[in-house]
N, CA, C and O atoms as CSV, one atom per row, in Angstrom:
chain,resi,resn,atom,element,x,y,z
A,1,UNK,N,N,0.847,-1.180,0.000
A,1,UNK,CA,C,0.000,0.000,0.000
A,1,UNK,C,C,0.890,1.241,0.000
A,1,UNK,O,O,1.750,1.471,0.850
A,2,UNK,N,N,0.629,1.915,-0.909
A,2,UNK,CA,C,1.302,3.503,-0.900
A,2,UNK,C,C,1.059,4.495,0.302
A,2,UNK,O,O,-0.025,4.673,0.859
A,3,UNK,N,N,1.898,4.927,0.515
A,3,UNK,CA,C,1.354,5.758,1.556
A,3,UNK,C,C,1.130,7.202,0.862
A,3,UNK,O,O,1.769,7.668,-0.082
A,4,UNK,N,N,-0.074,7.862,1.660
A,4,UNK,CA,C,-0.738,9.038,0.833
A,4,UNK,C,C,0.316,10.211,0.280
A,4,UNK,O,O,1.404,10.104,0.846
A,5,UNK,N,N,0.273,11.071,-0.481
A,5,UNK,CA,C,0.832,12.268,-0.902
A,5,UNK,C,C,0.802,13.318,0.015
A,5,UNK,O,O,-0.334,13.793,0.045
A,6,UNK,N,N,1.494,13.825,0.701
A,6,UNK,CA,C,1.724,14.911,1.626
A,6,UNK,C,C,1.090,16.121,0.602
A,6,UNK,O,O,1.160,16.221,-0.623
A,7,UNK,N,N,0.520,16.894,1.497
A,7,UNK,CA,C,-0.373,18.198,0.803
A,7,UNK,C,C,0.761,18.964,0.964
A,7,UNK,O,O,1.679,18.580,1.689
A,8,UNK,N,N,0.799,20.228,0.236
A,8,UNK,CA,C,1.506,21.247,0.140
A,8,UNK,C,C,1.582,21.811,1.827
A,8,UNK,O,O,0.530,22.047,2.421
A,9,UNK,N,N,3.138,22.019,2.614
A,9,UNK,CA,C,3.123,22.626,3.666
A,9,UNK,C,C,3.574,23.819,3.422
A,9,UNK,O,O,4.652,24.072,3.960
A,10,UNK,N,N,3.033,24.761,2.692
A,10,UNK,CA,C,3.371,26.150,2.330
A,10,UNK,C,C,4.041,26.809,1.041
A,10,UNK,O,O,4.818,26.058,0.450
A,11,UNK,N,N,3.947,27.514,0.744
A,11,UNK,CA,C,4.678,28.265,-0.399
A,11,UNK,C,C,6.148,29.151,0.011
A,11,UNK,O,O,6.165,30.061,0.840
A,12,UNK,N,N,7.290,28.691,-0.723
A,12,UNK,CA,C,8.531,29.174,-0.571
A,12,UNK,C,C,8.726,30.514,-1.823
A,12,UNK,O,O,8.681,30.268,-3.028
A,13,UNK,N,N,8.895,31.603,-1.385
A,13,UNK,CA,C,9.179,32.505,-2.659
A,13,UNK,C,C,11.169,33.104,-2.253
A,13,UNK,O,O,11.585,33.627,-1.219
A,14,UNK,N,N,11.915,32.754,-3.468
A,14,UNK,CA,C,13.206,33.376,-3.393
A,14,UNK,C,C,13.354,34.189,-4.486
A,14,UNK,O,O,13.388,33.921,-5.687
A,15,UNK,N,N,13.455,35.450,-3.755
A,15,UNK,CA,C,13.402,36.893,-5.012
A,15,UNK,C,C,14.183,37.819,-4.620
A,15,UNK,O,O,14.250,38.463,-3.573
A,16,UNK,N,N,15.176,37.819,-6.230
A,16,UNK,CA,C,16.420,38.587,-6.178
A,16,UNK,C,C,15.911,39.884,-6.805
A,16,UNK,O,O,15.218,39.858,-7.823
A,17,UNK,N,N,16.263,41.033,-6.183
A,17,UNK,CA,C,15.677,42.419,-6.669
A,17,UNK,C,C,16.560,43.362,-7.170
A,17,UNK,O,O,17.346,43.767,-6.314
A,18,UNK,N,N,16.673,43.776,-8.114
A,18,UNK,CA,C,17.531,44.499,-8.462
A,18,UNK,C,C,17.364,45.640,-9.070
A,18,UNK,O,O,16.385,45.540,-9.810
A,19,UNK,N,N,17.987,47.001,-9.138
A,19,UNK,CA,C,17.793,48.055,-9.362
A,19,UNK,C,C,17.251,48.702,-7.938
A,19,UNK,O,O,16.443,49.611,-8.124
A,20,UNK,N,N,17.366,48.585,-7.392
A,20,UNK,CA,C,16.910,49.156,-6.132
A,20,UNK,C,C,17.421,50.431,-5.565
A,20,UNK,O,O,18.641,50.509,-5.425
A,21,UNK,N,N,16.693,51.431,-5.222
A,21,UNK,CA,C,17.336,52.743,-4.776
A,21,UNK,C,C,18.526,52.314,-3.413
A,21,UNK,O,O,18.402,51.470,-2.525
A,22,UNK,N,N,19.581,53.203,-3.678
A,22,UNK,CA,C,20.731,52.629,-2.624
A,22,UNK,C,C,20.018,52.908,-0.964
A,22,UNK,O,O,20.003,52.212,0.052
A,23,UNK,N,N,19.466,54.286,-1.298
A,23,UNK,CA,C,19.249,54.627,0.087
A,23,UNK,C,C,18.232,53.787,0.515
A,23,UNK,O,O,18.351,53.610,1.728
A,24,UNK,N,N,17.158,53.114,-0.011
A,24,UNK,CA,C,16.013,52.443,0.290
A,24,UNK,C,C,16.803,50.795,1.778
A,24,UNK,O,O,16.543,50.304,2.877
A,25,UNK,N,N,17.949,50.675,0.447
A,25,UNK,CA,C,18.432,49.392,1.155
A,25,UNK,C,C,19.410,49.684,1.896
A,25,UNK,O,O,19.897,48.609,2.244
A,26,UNK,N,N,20.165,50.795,2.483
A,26,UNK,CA,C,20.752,51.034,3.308
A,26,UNK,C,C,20.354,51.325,4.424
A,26,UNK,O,O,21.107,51.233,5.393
A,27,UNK,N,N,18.667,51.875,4.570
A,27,UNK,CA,C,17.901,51.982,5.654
A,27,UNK,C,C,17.154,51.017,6.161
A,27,UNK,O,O,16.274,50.403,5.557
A,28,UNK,N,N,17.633,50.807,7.745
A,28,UNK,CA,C,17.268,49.711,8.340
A,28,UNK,C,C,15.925,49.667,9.033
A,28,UNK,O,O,15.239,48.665,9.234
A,29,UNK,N,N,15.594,51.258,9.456
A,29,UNK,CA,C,14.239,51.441,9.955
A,29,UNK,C,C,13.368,51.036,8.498
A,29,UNK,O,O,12.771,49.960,8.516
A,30,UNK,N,N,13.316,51.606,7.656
A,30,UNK,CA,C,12.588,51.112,6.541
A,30,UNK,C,C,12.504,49.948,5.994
A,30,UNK,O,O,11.384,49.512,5.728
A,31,UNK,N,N,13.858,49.058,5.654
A,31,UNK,CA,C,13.855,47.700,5.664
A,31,UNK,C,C,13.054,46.688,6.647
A,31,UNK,O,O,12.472,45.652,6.328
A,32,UNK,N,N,13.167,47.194,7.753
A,32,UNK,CA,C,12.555,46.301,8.833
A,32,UNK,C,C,10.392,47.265,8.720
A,32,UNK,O,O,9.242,46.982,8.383
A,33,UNK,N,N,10.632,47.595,8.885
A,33,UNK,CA,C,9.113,48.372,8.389
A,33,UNK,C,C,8.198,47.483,7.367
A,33,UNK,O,O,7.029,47.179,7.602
A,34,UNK,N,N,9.015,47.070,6.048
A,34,UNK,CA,C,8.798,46.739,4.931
A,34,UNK,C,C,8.453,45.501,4.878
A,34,UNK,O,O,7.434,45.081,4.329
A,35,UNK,N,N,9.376,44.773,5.511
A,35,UNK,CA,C,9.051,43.451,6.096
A,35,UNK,C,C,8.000,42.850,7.199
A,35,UNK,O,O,7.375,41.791,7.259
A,36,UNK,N,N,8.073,43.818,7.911
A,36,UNK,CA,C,7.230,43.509,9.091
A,36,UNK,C,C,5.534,44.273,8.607
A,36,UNK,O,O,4.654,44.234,9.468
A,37,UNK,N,N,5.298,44.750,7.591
A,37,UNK,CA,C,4.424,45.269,7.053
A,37,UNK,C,C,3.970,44.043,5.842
A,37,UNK,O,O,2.756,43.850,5.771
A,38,UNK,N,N,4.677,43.379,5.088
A,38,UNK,CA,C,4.492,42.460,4.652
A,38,UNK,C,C,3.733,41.487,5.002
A,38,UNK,O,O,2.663,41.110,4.526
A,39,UNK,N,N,4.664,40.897,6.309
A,39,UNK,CA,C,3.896,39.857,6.906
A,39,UNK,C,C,2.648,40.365,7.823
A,39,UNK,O,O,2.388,39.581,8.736
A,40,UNK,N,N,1.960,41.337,7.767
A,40,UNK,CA,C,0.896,41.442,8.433
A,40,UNK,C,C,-0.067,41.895,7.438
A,40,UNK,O,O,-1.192,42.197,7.835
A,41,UNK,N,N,0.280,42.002,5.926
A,41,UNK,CA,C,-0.445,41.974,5.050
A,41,UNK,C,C,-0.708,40.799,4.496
A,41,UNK,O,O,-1.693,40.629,3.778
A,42,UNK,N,N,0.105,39.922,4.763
A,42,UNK,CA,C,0.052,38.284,4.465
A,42,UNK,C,C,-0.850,37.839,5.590
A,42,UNK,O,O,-1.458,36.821,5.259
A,43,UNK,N,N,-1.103,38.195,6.635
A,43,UNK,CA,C,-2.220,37.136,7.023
A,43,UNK,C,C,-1.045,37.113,8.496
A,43,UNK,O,O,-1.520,37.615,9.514
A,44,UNK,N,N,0.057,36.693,8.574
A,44,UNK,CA,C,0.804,36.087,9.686
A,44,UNK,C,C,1.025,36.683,10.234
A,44,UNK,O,O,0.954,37.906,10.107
A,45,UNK,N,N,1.554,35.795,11.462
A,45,UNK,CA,C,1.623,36.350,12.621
A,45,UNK,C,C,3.182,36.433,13.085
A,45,UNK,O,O,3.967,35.564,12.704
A,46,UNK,N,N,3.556,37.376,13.820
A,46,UNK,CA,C,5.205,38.052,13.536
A,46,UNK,C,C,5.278,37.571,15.547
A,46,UNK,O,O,4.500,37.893,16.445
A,47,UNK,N,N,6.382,36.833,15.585
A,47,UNK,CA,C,6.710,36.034,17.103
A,47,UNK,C,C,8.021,36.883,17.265
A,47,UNK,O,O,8.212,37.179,18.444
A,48,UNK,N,N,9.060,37.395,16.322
A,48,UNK,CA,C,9.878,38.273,16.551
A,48,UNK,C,C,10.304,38.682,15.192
A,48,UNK,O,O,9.959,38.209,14.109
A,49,UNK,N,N,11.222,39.775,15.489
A,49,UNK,CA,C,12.098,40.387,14.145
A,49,UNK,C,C,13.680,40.549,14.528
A,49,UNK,O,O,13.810,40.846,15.716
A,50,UNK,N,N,14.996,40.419,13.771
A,50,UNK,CA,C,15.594,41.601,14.327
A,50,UNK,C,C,16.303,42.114,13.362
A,50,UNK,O,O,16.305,41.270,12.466
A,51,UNK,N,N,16.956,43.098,13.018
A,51,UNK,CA,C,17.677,43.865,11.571
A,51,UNK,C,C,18.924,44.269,12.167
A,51,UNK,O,O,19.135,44.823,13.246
A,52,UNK,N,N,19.811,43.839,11.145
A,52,UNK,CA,C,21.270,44.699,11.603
A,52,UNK,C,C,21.730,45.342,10.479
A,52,UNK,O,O,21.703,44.898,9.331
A,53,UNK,N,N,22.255,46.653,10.936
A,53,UNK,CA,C,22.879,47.447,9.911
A,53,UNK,C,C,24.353,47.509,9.736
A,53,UNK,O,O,24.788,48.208,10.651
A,54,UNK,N,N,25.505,47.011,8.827
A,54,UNK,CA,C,26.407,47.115,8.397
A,54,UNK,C,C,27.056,48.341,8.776
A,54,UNK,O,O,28.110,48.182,9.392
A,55,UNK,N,N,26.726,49.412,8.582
A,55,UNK,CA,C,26.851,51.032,8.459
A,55,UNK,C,C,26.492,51.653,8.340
A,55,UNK,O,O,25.302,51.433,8.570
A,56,UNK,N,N,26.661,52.746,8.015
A,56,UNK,CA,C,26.442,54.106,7.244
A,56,UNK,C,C,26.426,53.590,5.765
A,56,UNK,O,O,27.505,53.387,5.208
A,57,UNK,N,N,25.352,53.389,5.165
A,57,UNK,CA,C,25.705,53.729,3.342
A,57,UNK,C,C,25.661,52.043,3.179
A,57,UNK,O,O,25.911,51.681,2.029
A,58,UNK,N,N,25.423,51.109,4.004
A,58,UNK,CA,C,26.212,49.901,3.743
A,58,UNK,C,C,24.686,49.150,4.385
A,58,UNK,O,O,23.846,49.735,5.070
A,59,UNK,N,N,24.643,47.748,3.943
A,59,UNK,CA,C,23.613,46.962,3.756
A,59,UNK,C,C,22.991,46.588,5.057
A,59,UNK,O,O,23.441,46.780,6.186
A,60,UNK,N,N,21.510,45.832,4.578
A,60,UNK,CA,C,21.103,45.661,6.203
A,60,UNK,C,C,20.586,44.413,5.743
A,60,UNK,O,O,20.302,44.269,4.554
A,61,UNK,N,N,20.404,43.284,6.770
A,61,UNK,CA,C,20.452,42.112,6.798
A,61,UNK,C,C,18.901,41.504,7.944
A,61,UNK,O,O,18.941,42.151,8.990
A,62,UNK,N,N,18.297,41.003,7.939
A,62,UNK,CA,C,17.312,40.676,9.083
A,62,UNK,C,C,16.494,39.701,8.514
A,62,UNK,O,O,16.532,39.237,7.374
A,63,UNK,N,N,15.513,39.366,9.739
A,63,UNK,CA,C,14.376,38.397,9.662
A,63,UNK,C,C,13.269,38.480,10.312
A,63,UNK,O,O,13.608,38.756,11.462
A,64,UNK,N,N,12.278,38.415,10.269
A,64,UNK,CA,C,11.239,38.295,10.300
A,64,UNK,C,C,10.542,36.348,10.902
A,64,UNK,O,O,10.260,35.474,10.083
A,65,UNK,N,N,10.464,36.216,12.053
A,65,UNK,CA,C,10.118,35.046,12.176
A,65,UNK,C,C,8.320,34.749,12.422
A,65,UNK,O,O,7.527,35.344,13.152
A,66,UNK,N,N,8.197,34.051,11.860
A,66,UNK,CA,C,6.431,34.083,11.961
A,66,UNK,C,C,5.893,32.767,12.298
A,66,UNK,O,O,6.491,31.708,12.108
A,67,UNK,N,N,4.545,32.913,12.891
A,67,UNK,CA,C,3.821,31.474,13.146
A,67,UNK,C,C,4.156,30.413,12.334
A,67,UNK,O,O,4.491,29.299,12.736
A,68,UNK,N,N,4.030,30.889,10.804
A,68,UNK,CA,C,4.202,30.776,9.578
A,68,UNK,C,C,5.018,30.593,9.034
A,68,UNK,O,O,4.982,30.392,7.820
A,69,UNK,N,N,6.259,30.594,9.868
A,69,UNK,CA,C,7.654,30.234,8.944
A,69,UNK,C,C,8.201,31.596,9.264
A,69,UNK,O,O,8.215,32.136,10.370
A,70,UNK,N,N,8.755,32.175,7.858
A,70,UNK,CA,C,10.044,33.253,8.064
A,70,UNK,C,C,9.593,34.257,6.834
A,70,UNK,O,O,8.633,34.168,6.067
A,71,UNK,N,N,10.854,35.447,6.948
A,71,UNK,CA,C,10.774,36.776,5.635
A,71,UNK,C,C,12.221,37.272,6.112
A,71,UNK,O,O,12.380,37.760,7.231
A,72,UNK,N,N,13.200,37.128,5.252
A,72,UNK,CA,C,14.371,37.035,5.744
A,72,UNK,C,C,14.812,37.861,4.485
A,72,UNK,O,O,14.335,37.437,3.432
A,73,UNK,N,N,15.719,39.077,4.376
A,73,UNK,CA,C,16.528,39.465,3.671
A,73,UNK,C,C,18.260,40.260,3.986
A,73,UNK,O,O,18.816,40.339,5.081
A,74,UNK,N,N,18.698,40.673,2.873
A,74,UNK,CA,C,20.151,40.718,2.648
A,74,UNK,C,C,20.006,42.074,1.554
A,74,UNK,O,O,19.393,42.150,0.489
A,75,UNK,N,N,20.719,42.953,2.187
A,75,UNK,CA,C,20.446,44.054,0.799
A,75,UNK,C,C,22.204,44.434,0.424
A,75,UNK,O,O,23.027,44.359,1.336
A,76,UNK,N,N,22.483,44.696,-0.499
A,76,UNK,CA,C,23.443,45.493,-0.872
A,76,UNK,C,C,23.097,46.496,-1.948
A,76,UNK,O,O,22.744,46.226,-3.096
A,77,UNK,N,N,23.269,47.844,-1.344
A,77,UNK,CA,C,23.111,49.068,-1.487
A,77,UNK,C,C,23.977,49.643,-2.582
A,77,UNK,O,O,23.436,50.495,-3.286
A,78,UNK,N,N,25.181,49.336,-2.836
A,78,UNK,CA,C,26.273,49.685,-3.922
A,78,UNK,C,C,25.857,49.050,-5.155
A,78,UNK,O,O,26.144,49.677,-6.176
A,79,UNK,N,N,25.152,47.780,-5.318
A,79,UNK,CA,C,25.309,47.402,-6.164
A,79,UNK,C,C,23.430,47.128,-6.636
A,79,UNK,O,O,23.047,46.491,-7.618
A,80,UNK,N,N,22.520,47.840,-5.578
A,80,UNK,CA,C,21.131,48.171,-5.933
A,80,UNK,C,C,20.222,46.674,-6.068
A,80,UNK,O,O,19.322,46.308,-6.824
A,81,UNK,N,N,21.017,45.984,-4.836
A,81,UNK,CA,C,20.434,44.721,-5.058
A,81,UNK,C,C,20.058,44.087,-3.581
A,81,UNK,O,O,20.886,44.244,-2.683
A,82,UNK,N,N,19.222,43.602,-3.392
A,82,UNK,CA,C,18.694,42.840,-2.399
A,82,UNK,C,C,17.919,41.160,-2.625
A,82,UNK,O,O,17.094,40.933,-3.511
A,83,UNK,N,N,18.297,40.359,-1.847
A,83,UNK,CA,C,17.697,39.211,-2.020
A,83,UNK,C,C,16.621,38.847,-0.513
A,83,UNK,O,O,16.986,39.100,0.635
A,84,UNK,N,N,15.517,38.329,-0.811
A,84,UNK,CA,C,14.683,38.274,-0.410
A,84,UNK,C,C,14.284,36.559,0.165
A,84,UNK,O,O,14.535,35.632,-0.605
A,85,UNK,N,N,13.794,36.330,1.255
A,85,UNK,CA,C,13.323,34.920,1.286
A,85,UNK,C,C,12.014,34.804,1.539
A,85,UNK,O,O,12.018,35.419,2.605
A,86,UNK,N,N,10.817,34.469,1.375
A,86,UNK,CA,C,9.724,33.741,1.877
A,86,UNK,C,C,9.205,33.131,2.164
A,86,UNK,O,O,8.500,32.748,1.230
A,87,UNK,N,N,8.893,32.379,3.487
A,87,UNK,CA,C,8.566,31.154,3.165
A,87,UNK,C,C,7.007,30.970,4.112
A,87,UNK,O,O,7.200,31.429,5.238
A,88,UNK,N,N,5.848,30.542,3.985
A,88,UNK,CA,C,4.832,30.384,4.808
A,88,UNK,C,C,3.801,29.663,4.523
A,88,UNK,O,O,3.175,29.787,3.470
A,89,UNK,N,N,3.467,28.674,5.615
A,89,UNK,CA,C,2.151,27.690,5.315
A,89,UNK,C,C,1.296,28.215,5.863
A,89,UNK,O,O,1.261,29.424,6.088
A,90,UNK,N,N,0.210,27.172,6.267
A,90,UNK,CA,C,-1.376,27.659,6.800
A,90,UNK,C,C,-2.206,28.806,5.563
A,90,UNK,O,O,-2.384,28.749,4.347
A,91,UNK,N,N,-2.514,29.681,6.515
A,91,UNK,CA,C,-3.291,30.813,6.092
A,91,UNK,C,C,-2.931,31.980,4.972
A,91,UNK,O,O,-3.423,32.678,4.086
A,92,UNK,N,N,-1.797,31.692,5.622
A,92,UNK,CA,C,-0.650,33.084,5.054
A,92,UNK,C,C,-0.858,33.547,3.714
A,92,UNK,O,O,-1.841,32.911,3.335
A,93,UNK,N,N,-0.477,34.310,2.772
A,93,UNK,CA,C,-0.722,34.586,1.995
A,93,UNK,C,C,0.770,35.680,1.592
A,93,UNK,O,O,0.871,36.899,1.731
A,94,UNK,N,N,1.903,34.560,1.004
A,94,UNK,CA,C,3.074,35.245,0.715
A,94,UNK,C,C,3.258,35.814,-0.244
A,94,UNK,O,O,4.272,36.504,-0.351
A,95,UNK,N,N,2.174,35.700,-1.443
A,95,UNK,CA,C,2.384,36.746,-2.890
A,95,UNK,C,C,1.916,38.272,-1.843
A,95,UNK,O,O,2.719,39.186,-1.660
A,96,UNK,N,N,0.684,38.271,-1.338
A,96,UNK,CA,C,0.652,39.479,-1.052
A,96,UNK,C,C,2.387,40.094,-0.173
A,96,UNK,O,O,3.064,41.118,-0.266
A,97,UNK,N,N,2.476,39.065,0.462
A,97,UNK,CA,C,3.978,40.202,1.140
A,97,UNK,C,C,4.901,40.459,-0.203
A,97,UNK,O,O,5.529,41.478,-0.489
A,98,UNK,N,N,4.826,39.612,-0.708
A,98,UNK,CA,C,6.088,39.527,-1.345
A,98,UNK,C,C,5.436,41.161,-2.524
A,98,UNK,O,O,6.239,42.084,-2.657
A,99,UNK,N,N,3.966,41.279,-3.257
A,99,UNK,CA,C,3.621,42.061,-3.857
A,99,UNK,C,C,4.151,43.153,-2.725
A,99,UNK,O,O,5.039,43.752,-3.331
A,100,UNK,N,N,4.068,43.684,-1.479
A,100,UNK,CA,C,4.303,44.847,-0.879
A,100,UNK,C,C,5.624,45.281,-0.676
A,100,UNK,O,O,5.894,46.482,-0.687
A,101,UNK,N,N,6.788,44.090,-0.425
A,101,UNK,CA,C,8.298,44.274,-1.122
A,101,UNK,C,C,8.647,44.835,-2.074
A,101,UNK,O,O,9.598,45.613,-2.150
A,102,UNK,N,N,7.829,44.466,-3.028
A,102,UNK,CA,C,8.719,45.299,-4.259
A,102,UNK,C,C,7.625,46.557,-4.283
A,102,UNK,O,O,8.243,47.620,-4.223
A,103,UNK,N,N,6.161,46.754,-4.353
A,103,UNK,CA,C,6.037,48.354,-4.284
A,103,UNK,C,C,6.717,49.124,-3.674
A,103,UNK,O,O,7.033,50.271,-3.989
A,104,UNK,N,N,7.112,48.246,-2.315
A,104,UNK,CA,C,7.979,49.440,-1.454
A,104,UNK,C,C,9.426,49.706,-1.880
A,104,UNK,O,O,9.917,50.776,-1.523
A,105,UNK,N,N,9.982,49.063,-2.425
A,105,UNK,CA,C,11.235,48.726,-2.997
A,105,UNK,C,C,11.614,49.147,-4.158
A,105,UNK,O,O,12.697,49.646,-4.469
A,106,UNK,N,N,10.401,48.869,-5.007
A,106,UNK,CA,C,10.434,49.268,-6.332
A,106,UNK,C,C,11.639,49.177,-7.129
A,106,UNK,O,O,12.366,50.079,-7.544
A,107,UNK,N,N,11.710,48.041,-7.255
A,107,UNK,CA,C,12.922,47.291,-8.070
A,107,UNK,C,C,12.970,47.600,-9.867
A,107,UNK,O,O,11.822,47.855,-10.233
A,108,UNK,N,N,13.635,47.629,-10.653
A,108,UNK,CA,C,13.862,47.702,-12.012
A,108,UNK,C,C,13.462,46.427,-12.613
A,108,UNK,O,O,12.978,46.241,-13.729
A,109,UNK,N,N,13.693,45.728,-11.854
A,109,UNK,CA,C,13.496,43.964,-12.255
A,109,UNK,C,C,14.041,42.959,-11.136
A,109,UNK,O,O,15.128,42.906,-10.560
A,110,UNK,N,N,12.632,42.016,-11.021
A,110,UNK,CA,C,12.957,41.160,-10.575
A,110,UNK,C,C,13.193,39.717,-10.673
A,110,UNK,O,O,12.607,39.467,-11.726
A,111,UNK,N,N,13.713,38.516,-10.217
A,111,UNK,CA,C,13.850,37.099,-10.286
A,111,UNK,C,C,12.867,36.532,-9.113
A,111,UNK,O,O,12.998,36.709,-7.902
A,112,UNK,N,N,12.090,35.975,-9.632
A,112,UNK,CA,C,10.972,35.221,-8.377
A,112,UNK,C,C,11.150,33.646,-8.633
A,112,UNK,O,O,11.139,33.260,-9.802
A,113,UNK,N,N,11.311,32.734,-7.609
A,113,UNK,CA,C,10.952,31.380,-7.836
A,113,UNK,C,C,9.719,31.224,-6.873
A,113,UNK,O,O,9.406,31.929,-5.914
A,114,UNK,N,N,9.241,30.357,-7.274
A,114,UNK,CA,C,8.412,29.829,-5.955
A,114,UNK,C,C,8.238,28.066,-5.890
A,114,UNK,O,O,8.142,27.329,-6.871
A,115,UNK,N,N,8.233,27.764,-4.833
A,115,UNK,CA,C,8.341,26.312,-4.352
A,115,UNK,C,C,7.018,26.044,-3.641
A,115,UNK,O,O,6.328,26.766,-2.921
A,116,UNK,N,N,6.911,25.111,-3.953
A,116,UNK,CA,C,5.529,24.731,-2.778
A,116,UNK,C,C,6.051,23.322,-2.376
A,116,UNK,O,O,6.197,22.284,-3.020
A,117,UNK,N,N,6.333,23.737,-0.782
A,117,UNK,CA,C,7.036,22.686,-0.141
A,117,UNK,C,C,6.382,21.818,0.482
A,117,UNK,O,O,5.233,22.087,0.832
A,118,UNK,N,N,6.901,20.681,0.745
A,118,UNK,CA,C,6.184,19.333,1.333
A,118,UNK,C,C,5.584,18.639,0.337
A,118,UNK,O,O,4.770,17.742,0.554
A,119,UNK,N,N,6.057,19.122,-1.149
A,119,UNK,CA,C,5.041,17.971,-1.802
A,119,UNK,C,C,5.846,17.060,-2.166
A,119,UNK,O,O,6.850,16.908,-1.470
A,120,UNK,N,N,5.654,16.202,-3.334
A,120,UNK,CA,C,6.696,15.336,-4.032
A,120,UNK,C,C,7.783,15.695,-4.425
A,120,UNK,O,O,7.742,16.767,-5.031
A,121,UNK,N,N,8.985,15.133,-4.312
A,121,UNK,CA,C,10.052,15.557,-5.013
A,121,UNK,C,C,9.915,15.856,-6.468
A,121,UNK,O,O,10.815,16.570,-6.910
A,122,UNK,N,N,8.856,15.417,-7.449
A,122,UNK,CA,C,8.401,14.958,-8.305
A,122,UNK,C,C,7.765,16.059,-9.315
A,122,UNK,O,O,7.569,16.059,-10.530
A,123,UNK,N,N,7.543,16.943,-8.337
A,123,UNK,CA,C,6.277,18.130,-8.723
A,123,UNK,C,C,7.449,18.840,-9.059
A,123,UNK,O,O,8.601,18.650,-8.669
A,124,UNK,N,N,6.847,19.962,-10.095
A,124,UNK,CA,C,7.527,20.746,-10.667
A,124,UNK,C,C,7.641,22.227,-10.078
A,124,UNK,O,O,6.583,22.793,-9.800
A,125,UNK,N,N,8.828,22.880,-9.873
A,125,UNK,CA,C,9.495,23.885,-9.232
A,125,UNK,C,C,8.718,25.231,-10.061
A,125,UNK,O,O,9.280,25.696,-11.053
A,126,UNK,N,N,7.548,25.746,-9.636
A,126,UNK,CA,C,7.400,27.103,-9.945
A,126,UNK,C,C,8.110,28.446,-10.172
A,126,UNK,O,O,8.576,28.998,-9.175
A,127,UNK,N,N,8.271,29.149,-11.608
A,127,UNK,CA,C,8.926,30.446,-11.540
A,127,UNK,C,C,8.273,31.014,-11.889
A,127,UNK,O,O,7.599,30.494,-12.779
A,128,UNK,N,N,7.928,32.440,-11.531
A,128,UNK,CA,C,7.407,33.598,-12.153
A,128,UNK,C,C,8.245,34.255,-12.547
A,128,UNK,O,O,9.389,34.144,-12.107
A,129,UNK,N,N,7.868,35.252,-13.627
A,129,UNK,CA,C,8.536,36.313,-14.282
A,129,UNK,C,C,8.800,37.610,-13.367
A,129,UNK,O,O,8.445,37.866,-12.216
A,130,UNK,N,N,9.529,38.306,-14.274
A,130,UNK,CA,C,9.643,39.649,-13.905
A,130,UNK,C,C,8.502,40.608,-13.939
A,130,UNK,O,O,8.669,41.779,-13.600
C-alpha cells in the first residue's frame, strides 16, 4: 500500500531584486518596516524580528520570524540589489507580502521562484517572471 501524498506545507518565494534605490536598502528602519508590514499583510503572525545594519551607506540584513515560517533578507546598497526569502504555510498569503516588497522597494526587475514545499520531489518547481 502507498502511503498518501503529503499536501503542500506552504509556499517558498526566493526573489532577487535588483535596481533598487541605494538609500532604500541602506535603511534599516525602513527595511525592517517593509518586512514587518508584509507579513501582516500576508495574514501572519510576527513572534519576533531583528535587523542589523552594516553602516552608514552599507547593507542591512534581518528576519522576520512568523507562526508561519520566516521573511528574511540581505540588501546590498552599492550594487542596488537585495535578495529576499519567503517562506509560509497555513493561512498566510506570501504573494501578497512579497507584492508589498517590491512596491515598497520598487525594483527595475525582478527574479521570483516559488516552491511549494512538502510535496513530491516529483512536482515541478514554480517560476514567475519579472
Amino acid at each position: 500500500m502507498n502511503a498518501p501524498l503529503h499536501q503542500s506545507s506552504g509556499t517558498h518565494f526566493i526573489a532577487d531584486l535588483y535596481g533598487v534605490d541605494a538609500a532604500k536598502l541602506a535603511d534599516p528602519v525602513l527595511i525592517e518596516n517593509v518586512l514587518r508590514n508584509s507579513a501582516l499583510a500576508a495574514g501572519a503572525t510576527i513572534i519576533f524580528s531583528h535587523f542589523h545594519s552594516f553602516g552608514p551607506e552599507q547593507g542591512v540584513t534581518g528576519v522576520v520570524l512568523l507562526a508561519e515560517s520566516h521573511i528574511s533578507i540581505h540588501t546590498w546598497p552599492e550594487t542596488g540589489f537585495a535578495a529576499a526569502d519567503l517562506f509560509m504555510c497555513g493561512r498566510a498569503a506570501p504573494q501578497r507580502a512579497l507584492d508589498l516588497i517590491r512596491a515598497a522597494l520598487l525594483p527595475a526587475e525582478c527574479r521570483i521562484q516559488g516552491i511549494e514545499r512538502g510535496i513530491s520531489a516529483h512536482a515541478p518547481l514554480r517560476q514567475t517572471g519579472t
